[in-house]
C-alpha positions in Angstrom: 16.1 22.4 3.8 14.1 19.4 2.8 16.9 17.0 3.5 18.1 18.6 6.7 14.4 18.2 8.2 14.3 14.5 7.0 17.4 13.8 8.5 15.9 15.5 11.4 13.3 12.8 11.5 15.2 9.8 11.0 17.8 10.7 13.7 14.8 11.0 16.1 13.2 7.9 14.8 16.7 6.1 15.5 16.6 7.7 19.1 13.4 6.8 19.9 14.2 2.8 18.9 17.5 2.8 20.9 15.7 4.7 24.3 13.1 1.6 23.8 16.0 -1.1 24.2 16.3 -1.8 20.1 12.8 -3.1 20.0 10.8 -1.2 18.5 8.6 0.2 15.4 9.1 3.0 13.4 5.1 4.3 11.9 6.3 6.9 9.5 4.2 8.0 6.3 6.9 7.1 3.0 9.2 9.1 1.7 11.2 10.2 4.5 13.7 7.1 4.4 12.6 4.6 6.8 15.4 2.7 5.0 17.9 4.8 5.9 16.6 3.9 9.6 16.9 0.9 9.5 20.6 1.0 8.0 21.3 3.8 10.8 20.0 1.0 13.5 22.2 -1.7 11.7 25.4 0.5 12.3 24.1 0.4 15.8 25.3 -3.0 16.4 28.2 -4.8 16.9 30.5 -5.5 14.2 30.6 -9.3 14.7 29.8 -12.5 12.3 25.8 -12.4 13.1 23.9 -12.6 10.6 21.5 -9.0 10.4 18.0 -9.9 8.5 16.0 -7.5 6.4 12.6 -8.8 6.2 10.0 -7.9 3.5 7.0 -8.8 1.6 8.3 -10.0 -1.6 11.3 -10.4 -2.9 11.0 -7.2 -5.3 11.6 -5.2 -2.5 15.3 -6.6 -2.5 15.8 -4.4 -6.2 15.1 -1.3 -3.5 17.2 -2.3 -0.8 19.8 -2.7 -2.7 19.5 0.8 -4.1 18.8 2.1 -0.9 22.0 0.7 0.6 23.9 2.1 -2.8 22.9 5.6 -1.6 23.4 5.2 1.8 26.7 4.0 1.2 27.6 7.1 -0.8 25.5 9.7 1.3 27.6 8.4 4.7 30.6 7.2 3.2 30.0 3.7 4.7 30.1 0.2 2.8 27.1 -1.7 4.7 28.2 -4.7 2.8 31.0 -5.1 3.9 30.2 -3.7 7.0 27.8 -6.0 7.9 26.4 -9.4 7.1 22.7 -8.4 6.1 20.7 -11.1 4.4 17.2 -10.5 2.5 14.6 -12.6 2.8 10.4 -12.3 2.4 8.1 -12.9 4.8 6.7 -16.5 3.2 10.3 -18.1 3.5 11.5 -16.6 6.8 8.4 -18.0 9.0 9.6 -21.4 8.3 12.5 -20.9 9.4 13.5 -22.4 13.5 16.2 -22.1 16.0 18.0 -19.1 13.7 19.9 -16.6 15.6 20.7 -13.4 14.2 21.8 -9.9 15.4 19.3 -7.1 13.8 16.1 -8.2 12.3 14.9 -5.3 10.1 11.3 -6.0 9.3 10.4 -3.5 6.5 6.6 -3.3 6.2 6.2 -4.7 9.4 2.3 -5.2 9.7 2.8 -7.7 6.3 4.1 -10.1 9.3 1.7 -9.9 11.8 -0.4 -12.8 10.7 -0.5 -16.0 12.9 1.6 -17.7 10.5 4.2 -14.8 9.6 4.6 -14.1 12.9 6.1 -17.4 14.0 9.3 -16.6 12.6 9.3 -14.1 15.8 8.4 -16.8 18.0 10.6 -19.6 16.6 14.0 -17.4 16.3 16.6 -15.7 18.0 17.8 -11.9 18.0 19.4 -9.4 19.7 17.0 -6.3 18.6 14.4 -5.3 16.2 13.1 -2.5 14.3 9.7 -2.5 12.6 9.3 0.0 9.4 5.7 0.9 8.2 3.9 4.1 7.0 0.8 2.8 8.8 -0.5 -0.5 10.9 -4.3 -1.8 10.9 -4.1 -2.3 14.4 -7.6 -3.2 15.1 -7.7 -6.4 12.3 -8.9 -9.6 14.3 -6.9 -13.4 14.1 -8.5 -16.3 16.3 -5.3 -17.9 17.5 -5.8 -21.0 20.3 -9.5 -20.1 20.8 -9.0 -16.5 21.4 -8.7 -13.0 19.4 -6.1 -11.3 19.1 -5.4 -8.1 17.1 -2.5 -6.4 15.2 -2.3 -4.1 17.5 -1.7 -7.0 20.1 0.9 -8.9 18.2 2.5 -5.2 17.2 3.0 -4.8 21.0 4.6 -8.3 21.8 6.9 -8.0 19.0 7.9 -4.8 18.4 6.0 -2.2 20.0 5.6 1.4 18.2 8.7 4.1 19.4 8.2 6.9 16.8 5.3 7.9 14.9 4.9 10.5 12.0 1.4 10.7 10.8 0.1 12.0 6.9 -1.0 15.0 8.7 2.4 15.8 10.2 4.1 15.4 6.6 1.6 17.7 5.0 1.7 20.2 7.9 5.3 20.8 8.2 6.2 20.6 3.9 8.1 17.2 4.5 6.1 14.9 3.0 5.0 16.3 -1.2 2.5 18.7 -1.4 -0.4 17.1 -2.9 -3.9 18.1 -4.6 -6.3 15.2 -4.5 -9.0 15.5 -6.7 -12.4 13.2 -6.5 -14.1 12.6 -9.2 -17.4 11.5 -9.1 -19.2 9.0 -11.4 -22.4 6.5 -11.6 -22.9 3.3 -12.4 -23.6 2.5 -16.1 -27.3 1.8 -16.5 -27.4 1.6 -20.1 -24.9 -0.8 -21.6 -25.2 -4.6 -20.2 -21.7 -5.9 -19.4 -21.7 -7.6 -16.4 -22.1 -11.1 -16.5 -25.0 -13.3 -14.3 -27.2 -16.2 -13.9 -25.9 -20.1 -14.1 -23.4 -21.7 -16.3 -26.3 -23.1 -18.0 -28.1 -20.0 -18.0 -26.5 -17.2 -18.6 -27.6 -13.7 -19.1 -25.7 -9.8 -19.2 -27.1 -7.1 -16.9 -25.9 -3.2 -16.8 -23.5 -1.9 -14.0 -26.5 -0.8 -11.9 -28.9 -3.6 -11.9 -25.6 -6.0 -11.2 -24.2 -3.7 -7.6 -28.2 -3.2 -6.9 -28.9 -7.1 -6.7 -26.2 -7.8 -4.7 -26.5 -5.0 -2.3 -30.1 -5.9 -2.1 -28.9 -9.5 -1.4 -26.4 -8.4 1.3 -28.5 -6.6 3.3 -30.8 -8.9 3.8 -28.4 -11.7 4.8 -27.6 -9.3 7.7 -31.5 -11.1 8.9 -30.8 -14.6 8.8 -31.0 -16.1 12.1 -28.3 -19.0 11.9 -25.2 -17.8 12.9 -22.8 -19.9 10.2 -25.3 -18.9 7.3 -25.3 -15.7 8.3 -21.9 -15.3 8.7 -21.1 -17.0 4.8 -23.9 -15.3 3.1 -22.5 -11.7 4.3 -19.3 -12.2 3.2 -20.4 -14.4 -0.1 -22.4 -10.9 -1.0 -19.8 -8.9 0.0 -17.2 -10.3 -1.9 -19.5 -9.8 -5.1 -20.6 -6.5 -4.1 -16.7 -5.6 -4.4 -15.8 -7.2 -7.0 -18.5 -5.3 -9.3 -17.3 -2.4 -7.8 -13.3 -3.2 -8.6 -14.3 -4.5 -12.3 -16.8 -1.3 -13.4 -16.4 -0.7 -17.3 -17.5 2.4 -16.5 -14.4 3.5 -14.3 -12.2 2.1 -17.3 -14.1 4.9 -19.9 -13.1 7.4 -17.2 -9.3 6.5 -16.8 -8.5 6.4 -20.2 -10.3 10.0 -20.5 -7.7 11.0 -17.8 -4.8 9.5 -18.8 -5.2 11.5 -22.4 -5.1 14.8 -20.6 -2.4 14.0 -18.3 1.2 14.2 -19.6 3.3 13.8 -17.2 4.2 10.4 -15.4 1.6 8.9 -14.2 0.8 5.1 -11.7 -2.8 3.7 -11.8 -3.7 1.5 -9.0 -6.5 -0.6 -9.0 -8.0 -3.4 -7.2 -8.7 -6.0 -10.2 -6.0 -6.6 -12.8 -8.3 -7.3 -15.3 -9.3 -3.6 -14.9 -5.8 -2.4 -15.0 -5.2 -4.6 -18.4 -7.7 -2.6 -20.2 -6.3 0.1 -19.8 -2.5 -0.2 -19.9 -0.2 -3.5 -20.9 2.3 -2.1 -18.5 1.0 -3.3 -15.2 3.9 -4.4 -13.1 1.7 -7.6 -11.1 2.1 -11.4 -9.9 1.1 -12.5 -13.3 4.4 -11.4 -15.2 7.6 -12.8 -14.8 10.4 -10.9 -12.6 12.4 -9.9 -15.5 9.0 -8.6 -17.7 7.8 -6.1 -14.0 11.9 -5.3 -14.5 11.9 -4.1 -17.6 8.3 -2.0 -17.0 9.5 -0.4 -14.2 13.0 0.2 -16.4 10.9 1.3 -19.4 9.0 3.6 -16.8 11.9 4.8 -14.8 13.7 5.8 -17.8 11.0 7.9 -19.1 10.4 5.4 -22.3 6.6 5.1 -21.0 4.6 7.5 -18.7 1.6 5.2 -17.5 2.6 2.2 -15.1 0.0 0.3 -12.9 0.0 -1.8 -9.8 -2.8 -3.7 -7.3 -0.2 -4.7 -5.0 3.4 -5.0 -6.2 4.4 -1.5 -6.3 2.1 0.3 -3.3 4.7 -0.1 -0.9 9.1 0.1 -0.5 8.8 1.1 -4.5 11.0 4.0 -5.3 9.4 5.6 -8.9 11.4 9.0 -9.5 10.0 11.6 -11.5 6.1 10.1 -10.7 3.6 13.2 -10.7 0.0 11.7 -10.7 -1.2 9.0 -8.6 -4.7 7.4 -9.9 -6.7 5.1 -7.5 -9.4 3.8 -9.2 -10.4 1.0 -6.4 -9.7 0.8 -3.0 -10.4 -0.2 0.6 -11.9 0.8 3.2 -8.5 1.4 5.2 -6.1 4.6 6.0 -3.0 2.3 4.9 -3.0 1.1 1.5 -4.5 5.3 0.8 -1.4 6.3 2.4 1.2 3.6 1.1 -0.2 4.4 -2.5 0.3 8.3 -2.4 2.9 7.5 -0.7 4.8 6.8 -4.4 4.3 10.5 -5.0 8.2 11.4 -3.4 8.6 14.4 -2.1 10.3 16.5 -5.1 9.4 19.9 -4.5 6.4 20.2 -6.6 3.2 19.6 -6.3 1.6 15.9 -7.0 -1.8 15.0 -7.9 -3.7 12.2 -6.8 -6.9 11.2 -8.5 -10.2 8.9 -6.9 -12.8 7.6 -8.6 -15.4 7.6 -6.0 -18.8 5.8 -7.2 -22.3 7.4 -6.2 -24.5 5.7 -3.9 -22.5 2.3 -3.7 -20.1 1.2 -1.2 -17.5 2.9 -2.1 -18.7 6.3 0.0 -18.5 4.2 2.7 -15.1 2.8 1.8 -13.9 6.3 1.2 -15.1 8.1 4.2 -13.5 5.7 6.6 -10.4 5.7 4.4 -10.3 9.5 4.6 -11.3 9.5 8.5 -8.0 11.2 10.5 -6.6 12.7 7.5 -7.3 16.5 7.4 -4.5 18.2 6.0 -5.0 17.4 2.3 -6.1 19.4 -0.4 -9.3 18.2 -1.5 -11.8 19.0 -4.7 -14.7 17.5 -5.9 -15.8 17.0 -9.6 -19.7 16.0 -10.3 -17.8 13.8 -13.5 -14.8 13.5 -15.6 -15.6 16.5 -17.9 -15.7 18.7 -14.4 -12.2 17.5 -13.8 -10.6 17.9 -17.0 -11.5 21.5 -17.5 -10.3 22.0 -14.2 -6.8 20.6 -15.7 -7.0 22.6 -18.7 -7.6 26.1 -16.8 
């Protein structure tokens, strides 16, 4: 039933794209094959010698493709390779590129492009049609291009405006997206043990968790007051920036993963904002700072069922295919819908039920952060713990 309504979804995704003139963006929550789509659009065109492009992030996302197009190939009985001429390429080598002309552009993770510099490969290049692939867009982020701002939502339009949308909400209400209990657990900030690092190089002294956040929250507010615009402007986000990063780097939310991680035996990703935080608590981070072949053999190791904790900041939040991945943790996070919904997102719809863990910090930003992350999305299964200890008896019962 599962597959029929997903194929369901994707052959109305593929309508929608041709009724717009091929140009056009697919906003669909992951898991329901926005791949597939885009290799349904692909057989769309013309089985000449152009040159079809899939466009992604980084060039992990080709290890996906390629496993994508294997199970295409055998669902459909089609060879795409030898179909068609499609060429991979990430988003920092294809904006330098000029005067290309290709057939499809495929532009997996489309809002990764729409940057004044990304988005000159759309400018500076030929095609005949596009299709855009994302689970969400932060339409309302500002550039200043030639004097004058322009938004994602703006460049979205003039490149590949949105034709189908399925929304978190959609996927949770009609069973096609995985069933999910999210569970928030609430903690403070560590006001006994100093381990956060201040002062000057020459003078340096250690401060707890709270006295750290409270100092710079103090700090930020008040730069809100200063009356030059530039120092305003520099101070707010200097204090900002440290304000977060406290917040990303709490010892305290390490103590509380690895508490959750004991009781949880199934496989499980952590994502966090800071790697140094995701280090402490597992070697098996799949990031920037390992080699290609080390993240391959992690997510190998992890695919395989060798190790049951992986964890990620940015590598494997979107286009990563983890079967057999129960529990999502997000220790950090933003303040946005889309990097919430491209991280549960790794929770594939298997027919049982996945949970998704957030530490959520008392009386810091992060209630803030959270409460416009959460804003729109009403169909998930929340519960609140006061701590930890709340939560794991609720695990054991």
């Amino acid at each position: 039933m599962l597959n029929k309504q997903k194929d369901e979804i994707q052959q109305k995704a593929l309508q929608k794209w041709i009724e717009a003139g091929k140009k056009g963006t697919c906003e669909i929550i992951t898991g329901l094959g926005k791949t597939f789509i885009s290799l349904h659009a692909l057989y769309t065109m013309p089985r000449d010698d152009k040159v079809h492009l899939f466009l992604a992030e980084t060039v992990d996302r080709k290890k996906d493709l390629i496993d994508d197009i294997n199970k295409y190939n055998k669902l459909f009985d089609v060879n795409v390779t030898e179909d068609y001429k499609l060429k991979f390429l990430c988003y920092q080598s294809a904006y330098k590129l000029k005067g290309h002309k290709y057939g499809l552009v495929i532009a997996d993770e489309i809002h990764d492009s729409l940057s004044p510099a990304y988005s000159q490969f759309y400018i500076r290049n030929y095609y005949d049609a596009i299709i855009g692939l994302s689970a969400t867009v932060d339409k309302a982020k500002k550039y200043t291009i030639g004097g004058r701002l322009i938004t994602k939502g703006d460049m979205l339009r003039s490149i590949a405006p949105i034709c189908f949308k399925y929304s978190i909400n959609q996927g949770q209400k009609e069973e096609t997206a995985r069933k999910l209990k999210v569970y928030i657990i609430k903690h403070k900030l560590d006001n006994i043990n100093k381990n956060i690092q201040a002062g000057s190089k020459k003078k340096r002294f250690y401060q707890t968790e709270l006295a750290a956040y409270t100092y710079w929250d103090k700090v930020h507010k008040q730069a809100w007051f200063i009356s030059d615009e530039h120092d305003r402007a520099l101070k707010i986000k200097i204090t900002a920036t440290k304000r977060s990063q406290i917040l990303y780097n709490l010892e305290s939310k390490v103590v509380v993963i690895k508490k959750l991680l004991s009781n949880l035996k199934s496989q499980t990703i952590i994502f966090g904002n800071s790697l140094e935080s995701l280090f402490k608590i597992t070697q098996n981070v799949v990031s920037s700072r390992n080699s290609d072949a080390m993240n391959e053999r992690i997510r190998f190791a992890f695919e395989q069922g060798n190790i049951n904790v992986i964890g990620s900041f940015k590598k494997l939040k979107q286009g990563a295919n983890l079967p057999g991945l129960d529990n999502c943790v997000i220790m950090s996070y933003y303040s946005t819908d889309k990097d919430f919904i491209q991280r549960i997102g790794r929770l594939r719809n298997n027919g049982a039920i996945g949970y998704v863990f957030i530490l959520l910090t008392e009386n810091t930003q992060e209630e803030v952060w959270f409460s416009k992350m959460m804003e729109g999305i009403d169909n998930l299964d929340l519960t609140y713990f006061n701590n930890i200890e709340e939560c794991l008896i609720s695990l054991k019962n």
